[in-house]
C-alpha positions as CSV (number, residue, x, y, z in Angstrom):
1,X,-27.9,-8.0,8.2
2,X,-30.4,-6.7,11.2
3,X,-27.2,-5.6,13.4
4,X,-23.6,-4.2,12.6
5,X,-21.3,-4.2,15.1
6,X,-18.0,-2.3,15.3
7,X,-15.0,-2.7,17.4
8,X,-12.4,0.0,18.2
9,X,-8.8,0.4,20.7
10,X,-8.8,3.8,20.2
11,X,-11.5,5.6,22.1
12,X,-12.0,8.4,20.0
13,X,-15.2,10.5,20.1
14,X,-15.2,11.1,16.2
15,X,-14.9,7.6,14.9
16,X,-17.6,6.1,17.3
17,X,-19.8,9.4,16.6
18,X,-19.6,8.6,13.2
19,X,-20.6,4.6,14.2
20,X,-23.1,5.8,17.0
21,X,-25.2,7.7,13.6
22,X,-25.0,4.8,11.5
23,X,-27.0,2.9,14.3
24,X,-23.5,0.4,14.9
25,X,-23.6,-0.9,18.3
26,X,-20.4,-1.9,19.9
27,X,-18.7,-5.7,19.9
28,X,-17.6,-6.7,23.3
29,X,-14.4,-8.7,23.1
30,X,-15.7,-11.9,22.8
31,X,-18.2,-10.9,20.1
32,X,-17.7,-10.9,16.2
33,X,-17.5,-7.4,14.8
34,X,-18.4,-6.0,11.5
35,X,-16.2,-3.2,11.1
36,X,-13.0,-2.6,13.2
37,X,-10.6,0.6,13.8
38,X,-8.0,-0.5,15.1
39,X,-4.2,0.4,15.8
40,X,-1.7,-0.6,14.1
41,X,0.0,-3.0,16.4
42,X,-3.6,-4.9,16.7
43,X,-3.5,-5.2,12.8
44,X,-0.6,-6.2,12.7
45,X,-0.8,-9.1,15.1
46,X,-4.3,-9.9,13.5
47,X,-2.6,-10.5,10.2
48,X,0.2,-12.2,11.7
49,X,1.6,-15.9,11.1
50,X,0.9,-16.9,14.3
51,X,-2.6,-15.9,14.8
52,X,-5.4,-17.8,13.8
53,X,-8.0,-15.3,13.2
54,X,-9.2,-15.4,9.6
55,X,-11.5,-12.0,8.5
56,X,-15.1,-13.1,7.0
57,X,-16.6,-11.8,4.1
58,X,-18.7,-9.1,6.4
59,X,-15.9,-8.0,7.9
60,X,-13.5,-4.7,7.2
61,X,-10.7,-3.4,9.1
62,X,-8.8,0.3,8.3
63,X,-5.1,-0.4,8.0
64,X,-3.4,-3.4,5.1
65,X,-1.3,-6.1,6.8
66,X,1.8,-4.5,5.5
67,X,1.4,-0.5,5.8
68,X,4.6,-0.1,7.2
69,X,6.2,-0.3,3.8
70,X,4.9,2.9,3.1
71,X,4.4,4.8,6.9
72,X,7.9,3.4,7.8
73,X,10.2,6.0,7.3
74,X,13.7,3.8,6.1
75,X,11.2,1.1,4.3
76,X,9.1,4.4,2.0
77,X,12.8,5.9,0.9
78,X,13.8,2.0,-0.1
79,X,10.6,1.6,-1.9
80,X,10.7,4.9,-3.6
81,X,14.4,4.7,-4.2
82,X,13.7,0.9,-6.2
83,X,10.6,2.4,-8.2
84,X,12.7,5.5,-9.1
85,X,15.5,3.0,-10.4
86,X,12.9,1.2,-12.1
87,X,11.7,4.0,-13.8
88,X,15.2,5.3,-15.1
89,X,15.6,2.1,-17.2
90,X,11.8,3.2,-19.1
91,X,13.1,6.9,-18.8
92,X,14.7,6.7,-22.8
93,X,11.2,6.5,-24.0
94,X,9.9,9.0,-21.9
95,X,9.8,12.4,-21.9
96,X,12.5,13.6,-18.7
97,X,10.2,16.4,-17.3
98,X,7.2,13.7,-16.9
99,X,9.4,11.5,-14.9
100,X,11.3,13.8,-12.4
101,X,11.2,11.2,-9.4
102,X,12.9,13.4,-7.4
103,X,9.9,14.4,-4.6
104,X,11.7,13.0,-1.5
105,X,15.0,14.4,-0.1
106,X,18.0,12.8,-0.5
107,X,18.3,10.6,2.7
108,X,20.1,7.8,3.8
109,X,19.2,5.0,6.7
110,X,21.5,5.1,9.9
111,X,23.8,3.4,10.7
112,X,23.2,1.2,7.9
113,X,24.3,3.8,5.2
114,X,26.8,6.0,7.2
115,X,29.7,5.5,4.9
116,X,27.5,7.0,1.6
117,X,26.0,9.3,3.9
118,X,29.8,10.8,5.0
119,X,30.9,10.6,1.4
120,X,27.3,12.7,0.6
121,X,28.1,15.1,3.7
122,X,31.8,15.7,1.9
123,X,30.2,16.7,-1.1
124,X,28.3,19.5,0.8
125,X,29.6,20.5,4.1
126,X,27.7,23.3,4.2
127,X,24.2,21.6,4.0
128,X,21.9,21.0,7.1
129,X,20.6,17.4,7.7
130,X,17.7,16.4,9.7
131,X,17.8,13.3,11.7
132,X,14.8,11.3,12.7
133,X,13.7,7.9,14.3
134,X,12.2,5.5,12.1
135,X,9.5,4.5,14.2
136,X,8.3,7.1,15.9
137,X,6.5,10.0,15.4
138,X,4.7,13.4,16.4
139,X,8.5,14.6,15.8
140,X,9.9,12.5,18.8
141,X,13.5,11.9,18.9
142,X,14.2,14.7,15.8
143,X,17.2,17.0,15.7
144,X,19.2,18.8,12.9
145,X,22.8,18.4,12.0
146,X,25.5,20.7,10.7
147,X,28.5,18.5,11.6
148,X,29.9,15.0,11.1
149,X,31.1,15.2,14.7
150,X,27.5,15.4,15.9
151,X,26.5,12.0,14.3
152,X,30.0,10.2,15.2
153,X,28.5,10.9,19.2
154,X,25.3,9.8,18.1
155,X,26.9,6.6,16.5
156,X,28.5,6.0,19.8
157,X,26.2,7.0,22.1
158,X,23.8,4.6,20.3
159,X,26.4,1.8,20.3
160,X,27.3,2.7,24.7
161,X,23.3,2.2,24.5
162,X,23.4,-1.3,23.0
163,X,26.7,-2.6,25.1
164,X,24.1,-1.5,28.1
165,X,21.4,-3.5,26.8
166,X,23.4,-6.4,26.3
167,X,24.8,-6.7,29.6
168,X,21.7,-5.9,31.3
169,X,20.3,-8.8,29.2
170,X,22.9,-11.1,30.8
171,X,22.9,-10.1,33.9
172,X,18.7,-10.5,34.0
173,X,19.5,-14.3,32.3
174,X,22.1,-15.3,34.7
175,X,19.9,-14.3,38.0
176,X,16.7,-16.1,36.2
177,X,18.5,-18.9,35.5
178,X,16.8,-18.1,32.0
179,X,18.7,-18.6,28.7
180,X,20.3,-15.5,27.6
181,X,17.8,-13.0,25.7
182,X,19.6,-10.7,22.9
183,X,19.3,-7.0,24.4
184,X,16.7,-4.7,21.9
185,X,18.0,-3.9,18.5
186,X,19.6,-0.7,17.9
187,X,17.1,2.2,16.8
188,X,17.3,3.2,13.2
189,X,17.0,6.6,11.5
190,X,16.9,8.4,8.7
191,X,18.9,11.3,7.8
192,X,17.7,13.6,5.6
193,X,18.8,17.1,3.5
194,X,17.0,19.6,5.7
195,X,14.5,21.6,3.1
196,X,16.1,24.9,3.6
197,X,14.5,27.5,1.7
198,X,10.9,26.4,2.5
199,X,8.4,28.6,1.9
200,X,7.6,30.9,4.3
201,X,4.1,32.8,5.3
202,X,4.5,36.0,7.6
203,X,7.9,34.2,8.1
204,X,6.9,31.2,9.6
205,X,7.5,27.8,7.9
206,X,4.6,25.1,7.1
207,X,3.8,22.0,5.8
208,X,0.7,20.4,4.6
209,X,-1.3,17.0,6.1
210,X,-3.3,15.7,3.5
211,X,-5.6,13.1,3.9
212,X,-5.0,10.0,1.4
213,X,-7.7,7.2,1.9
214,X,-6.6,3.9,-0.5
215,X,-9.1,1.2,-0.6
216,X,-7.2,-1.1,-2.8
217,X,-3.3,-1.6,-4.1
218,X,-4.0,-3.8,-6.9
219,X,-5.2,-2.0,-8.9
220,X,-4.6,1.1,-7.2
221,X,-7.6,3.0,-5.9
222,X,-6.9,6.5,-4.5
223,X,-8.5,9.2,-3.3
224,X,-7.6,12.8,-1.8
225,X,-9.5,14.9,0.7
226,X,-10.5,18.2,-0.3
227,X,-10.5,19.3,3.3
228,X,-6.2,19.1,4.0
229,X,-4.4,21.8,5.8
230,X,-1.3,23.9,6.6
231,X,0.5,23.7,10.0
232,X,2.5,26.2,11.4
233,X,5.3,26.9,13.5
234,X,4.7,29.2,16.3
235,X,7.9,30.6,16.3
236,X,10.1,32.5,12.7
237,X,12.1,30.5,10.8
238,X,16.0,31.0,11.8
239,X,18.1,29.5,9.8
240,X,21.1,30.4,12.1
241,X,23.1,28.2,14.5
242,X,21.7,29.1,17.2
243,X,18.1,28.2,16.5
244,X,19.7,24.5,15.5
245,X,18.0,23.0,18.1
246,X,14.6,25.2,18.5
247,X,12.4,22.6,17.4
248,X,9.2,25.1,17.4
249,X,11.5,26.7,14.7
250,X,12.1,23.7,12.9
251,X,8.6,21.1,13.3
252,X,5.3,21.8,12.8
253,X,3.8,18.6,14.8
254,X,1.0,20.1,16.7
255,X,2.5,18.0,19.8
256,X,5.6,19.9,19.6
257,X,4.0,23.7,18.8
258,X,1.1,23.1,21.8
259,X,4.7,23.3,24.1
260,X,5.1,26.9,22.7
261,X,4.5,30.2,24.4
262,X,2.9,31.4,21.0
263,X,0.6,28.9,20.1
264,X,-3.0,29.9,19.1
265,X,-5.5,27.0,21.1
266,X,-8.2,29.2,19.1
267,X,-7.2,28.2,15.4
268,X,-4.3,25.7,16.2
269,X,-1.6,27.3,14.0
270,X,-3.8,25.5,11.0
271,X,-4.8,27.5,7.7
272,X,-6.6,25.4,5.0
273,X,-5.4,23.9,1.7
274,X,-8.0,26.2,-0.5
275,X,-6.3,29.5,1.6
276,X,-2.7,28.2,1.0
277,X,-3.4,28.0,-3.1
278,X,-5.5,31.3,-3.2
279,X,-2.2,32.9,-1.4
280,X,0.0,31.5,-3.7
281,X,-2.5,32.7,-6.1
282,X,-2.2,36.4,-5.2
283,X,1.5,36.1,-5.3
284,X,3.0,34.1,-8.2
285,X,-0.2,33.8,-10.4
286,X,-3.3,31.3,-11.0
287,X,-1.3,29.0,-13.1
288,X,1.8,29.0,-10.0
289,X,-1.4,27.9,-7.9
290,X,-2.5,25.2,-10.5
291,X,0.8,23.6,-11.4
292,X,1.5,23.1,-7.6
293,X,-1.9,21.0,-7.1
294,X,-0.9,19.1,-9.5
295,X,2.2,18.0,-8.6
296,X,1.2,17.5,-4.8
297,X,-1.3,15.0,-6.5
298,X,1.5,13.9,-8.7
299,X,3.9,13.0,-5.7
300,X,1.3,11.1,-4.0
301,X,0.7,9.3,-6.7
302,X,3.9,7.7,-7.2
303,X,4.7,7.2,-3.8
304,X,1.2,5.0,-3.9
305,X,2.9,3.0,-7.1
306,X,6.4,2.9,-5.8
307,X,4.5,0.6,-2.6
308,X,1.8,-1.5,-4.4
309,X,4.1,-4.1,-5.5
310,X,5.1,-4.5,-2.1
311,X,1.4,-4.3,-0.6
312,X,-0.5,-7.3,0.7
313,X,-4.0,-5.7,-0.8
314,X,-6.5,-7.4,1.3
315,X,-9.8,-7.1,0.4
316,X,-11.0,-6.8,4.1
317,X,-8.6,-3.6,4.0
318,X,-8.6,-0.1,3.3
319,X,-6.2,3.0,5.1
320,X,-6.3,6.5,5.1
321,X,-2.6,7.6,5.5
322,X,-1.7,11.2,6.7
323,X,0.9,12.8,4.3
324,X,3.4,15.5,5.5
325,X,4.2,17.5,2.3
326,X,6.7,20.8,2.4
327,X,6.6,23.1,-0.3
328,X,10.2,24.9,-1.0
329,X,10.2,28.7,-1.9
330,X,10.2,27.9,-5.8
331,X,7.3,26.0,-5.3
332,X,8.4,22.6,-5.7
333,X,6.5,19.9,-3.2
334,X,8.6,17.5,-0.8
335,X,7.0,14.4,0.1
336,X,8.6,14.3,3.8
337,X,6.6,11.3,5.0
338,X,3.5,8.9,5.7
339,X,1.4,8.4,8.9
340,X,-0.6,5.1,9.2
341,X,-2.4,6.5,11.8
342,X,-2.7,10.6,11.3
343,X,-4.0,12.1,14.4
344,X,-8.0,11.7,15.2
345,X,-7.3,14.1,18.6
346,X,-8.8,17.5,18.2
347,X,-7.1,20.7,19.6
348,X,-10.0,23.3,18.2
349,X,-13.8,23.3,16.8
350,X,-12.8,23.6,13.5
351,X,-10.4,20.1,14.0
352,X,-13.0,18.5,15.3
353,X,-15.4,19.3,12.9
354,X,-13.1,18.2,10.1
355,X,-12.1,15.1,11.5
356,X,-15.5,14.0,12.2
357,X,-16.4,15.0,8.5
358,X,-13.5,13.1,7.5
359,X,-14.4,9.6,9.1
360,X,-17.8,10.1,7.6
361,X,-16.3,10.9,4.3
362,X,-13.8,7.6,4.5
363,X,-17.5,5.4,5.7
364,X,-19.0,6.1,2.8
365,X,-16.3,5.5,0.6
366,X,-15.4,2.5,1.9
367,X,-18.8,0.6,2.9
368,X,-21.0,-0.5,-0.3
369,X,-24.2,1.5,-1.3
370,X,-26.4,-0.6,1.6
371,X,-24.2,0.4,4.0
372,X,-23.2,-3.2,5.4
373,X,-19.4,-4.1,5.4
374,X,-18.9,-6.4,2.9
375,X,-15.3,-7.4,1.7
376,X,-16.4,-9.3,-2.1
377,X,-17.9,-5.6,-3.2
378,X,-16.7,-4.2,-6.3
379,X,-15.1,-0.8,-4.3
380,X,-16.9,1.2,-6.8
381,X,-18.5,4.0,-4.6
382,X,-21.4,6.3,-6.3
383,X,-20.5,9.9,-7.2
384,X,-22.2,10.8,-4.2
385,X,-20.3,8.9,-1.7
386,X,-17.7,10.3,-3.2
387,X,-18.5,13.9,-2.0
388,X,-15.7,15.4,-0.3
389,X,-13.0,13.4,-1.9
390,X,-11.1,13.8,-5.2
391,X,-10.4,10.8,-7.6
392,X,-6.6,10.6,-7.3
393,X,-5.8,7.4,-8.9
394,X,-8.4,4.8,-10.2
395,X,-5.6,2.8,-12.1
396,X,-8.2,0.0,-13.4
397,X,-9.9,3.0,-14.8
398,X,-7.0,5.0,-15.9
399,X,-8.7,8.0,-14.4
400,X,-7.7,10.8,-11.4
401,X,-5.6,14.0,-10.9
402,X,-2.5,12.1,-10.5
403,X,-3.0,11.0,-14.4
404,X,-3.3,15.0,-14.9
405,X,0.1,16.2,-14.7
406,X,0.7,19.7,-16.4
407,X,0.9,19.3,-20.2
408,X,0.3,23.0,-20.5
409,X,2.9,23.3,-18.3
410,X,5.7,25.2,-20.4
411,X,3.7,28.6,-19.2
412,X,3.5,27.7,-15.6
413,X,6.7,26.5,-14.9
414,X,8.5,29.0,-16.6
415,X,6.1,31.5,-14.5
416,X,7.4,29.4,-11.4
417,X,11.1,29.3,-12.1
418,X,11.1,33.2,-12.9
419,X,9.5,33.4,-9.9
420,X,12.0,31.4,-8.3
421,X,14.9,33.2,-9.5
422,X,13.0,36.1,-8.7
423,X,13.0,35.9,-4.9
C-alpha cells in the first residue's frame, strides 16, 4: 500500500504527531481511511444497526463496538458482580485466597437498587458513600454521602427533574403540532463505599491511571504500560464533615485539582508508578512492593475476563482503556473504574512526553510488522514492538503477569497485614 491515510475527531497534537512520523497523511471526509481515532460516540454510530458502513480488511479503528460494558460505570459493577458469582460456583475446587473477587467496592446502581442499597446503609450507618453519574466523567456530577436523607432529596430532586422534562415535552408537542416525545431518561448512578483509609503520601490521597491497551477479547490479549502514574490531590485528606463536600480533598481528576489554589502546573500533582513502589518499598519492605504489583495486574486481569464474554471482539478493533486504581493503607488495590477514552490533553512536559510515547507504544503494538493496518493479522507483535509494554494477559498463550499471582505469598502478605495492623 503506497499511501496510508488516517482519520481523527479529536484534534490532538500527540496522536497525529505520532501519524505525521509514520508518513500518514490525513482522509478528508469523503475519502477512505486506513486507520481511525475516533470518539466514542463516532464508534459507536459506526458500529450501529442503522449504519451501513462495513470496515475493510485495511482498516482499524481504537475503541470495540461495545466498550461501554466495561467504561460504563453501572454496566462494569454488573459484569464484574456476574463473573464473581460465576466464579463462587468453581470456588470449592479452588483455593479461596486465589479467588478473592473482591477488587471493586461494594456499590449499588441508583435508583434501580435503592431498597438493597438502604438495607446496606442500615447495616453500617456510619460508613461514607460516594455517589457518581454513570456517564460522565473527569469527576463531574460526584459528591459523598453520610446520610440517607441526602439521597431521599436526590431521589426527588431527580424525580421534580423528570416531571419537568415531561411536561416540557408536551408542551413543545402540543405547540408543534408534533406527536408527543417521552422527556430524557432519568440519569443513573452508582453509589459506592467511599475507600476510607486510603493510603496517604505527605498526607494527601492518590490514585493510579494505568494504561491498559487490549487488542483482542477472544482470546484475551492484554497488555500494561510500564509508564502509569500517581495523581494527587492538592489539598490533605479530611475525613471530617466538614471537608464532605471539598472535592480537591476527595478526587484526584486533574480537571477538578487544576481549580485549586495549590496545584503545581510544573509537575501536575503526578509522581510515577516506579516512585510509588520504591516508596512503598522503603516503608513496608520489597516483598510489600512486589505483592502489590501483582495484584494491581491481578485486578485488571479479571475485570478484562469478567467483560469478554460480553465483548463484540472485532478484528478491526483494539482500545486502550485508562484505569483509576486506589490503594487502601494495608495495601490492598481498588479497581474504582474504566475510561474508554483516558485523557490525551497535556498539562506539563513530562505529560506530553508520555502521552506521545504512549500512542507510539499502542502503533506499534497494534499495526503488523510492515506497518500497514491490516485487520486478518495474527496480533502477534515482535518483542520489540512490545517495548514499553508488559504482557498482562495472552490467554491463547496462557502467559502474562496477571497468570503470576503471589504463590510465595504467605511471606508477603503476612508482612502486609502486620503492617496493616501496624499503622
Amino acid at each position: 500500500m503506497s499511501r496510508i491515510t488516517y482519520f481523527t475527531d479529536m484534534e490532538k497534537s500527540v496522536v497525529t504527531a505520532n501519524f505525521v512520523k509514520r508518513g500518514w497523511t490525513s482522509a478528508t471526509s469523503d475519502e477512505d481511511w486506513n486507520f481511525y481515532w475516533a470518539n466514542t460516540q463516532t464508534c459507536r454510530s459506526l458500529f450501529s444497526a442503522e449504519s451501513s458502513y462495513r470496515l475493510g480488511d485495511y482498516q482499524l479503528i481504537n475503541h470495540f463496538p461495545n466498550h461501554y460494558e466495561l467504561t460504563r460505570k453501572d454496566l462494569m459493577v454488573k459484569n464484574i458482580k456476574r463473573y464473581r458469582r460465576e466464579q463462587d460456583k468453581e470456588r470449592e475446587t479452588r483455593e479461596r485466597s486465589q479467588f478473592n473477587l473482591e477488587f471493586v467496592p461494594v456499590t449499588f446502581v441508583l435508583p434501580a437498587d435503592y431498597n438493597l442499597f438502604a438495607e446496606e446503609y442500615r447495616r453500617c450507618p456510619t460508613c461514607t458513600w460516594i455517589m457518581k453519574p454513570c456517564g460522565r466523567s473527569q469527576g463531574s456530577g460526584i459528591f459523598l454521602v453520610t446520610k440517607l436523607s441526602r439521597i431521599k432529596k436526590w431521589s426527588n430532586e431527580g424525580n421534580s427533574a423528570s416531571a419537568y422534562g415531561r411536561h416540557a415535552a408536551q408542551a413543545s408537542s402540543a405547540g408543534s403540532g408534533n406527536p408527543q416525545q417521552p422527556a430524557p431518561p432519568r440519569e443513573s448512578y452508582v453509589i459506592s463505599k467511599y475507600i476510607e483509609s486510603p493510603l496517604l503520601i505527605g498526607g494527601k490521597k492518590f490514585d493510579l491511571r494505568l494504561y491498559v491497551l487490549v487488542t483482542s477479547f477472544r482470546p484475551i490479549r492484554a497488555y500494561l504500560f510500564r509508564r502509569g502514574f500517581c495523581r494527587f490531590c492538592s489539598a490533605k485528606y479530611d475525613r471530617s464533615t466538614h471537608q464532605m463536600d471539598n472535592m480537591l480533598v476527595h478526587l484526584t481528576n486533574v480537571a477538578i485539582q487544576k481549580q485549586g489554589d495549590d496545584y503545581n502546573p510544573h509537575h501536575g500533582g503526578k509522581w510515577s508508578v516506579e516512585d510509588l513502589l520504591f516508596y512503598v518499598a522503603s516503608l513496608r519492605g520489597s516483598d510489600a512492593a512486589e505483592l502489590l504489583w501483582q495484584e494491581i495486574c491481578w485486578v485488571i486481569g479479571h475485570s478484562l475476563k469478567a467483560v469478554a464474554p460480553m465483548m463484540l471482539s472485532d478484528p478491526h478493533c483494539f482500545e486502550c482503556y485508562g484505569y483509576d486504581i486506589i490503594i487502601d493503607s494495608n495495601l490492598k488495590p481498588w479497581l474504582i473504574e474504566v475510561n474508554a477514552s483516558p485523557s490525551l490533553s497535556t498539562t506539563t512536559n513530562t505529560d506530553h512526553f508520555l502521552k506521545l510515547s504512549l500512542i507510539d507504544a499502542i502503533l506499534n503494538v497494534v499495526l503488523p510488522p510492515d506497518g500497514v493496518p491490516n485487520a486478518k493479522w495474527n496480533k502477534r507483535p515482535s518483542a520489540d514492538a512490545l517495548r514499553g509494554w508488559i504482557v498482562l494477559i495472552d490467554e491463547e498463550a496462557k502467559v502474562g503477569s496477571a497468570y503470576a499471582r503471589q504463590n510465595k505469598g504467605n511471606k508477603a502478605k503476612s508482612s502486609r497485614s502486620d503492617n496493616g495492623r501496624n499503622k
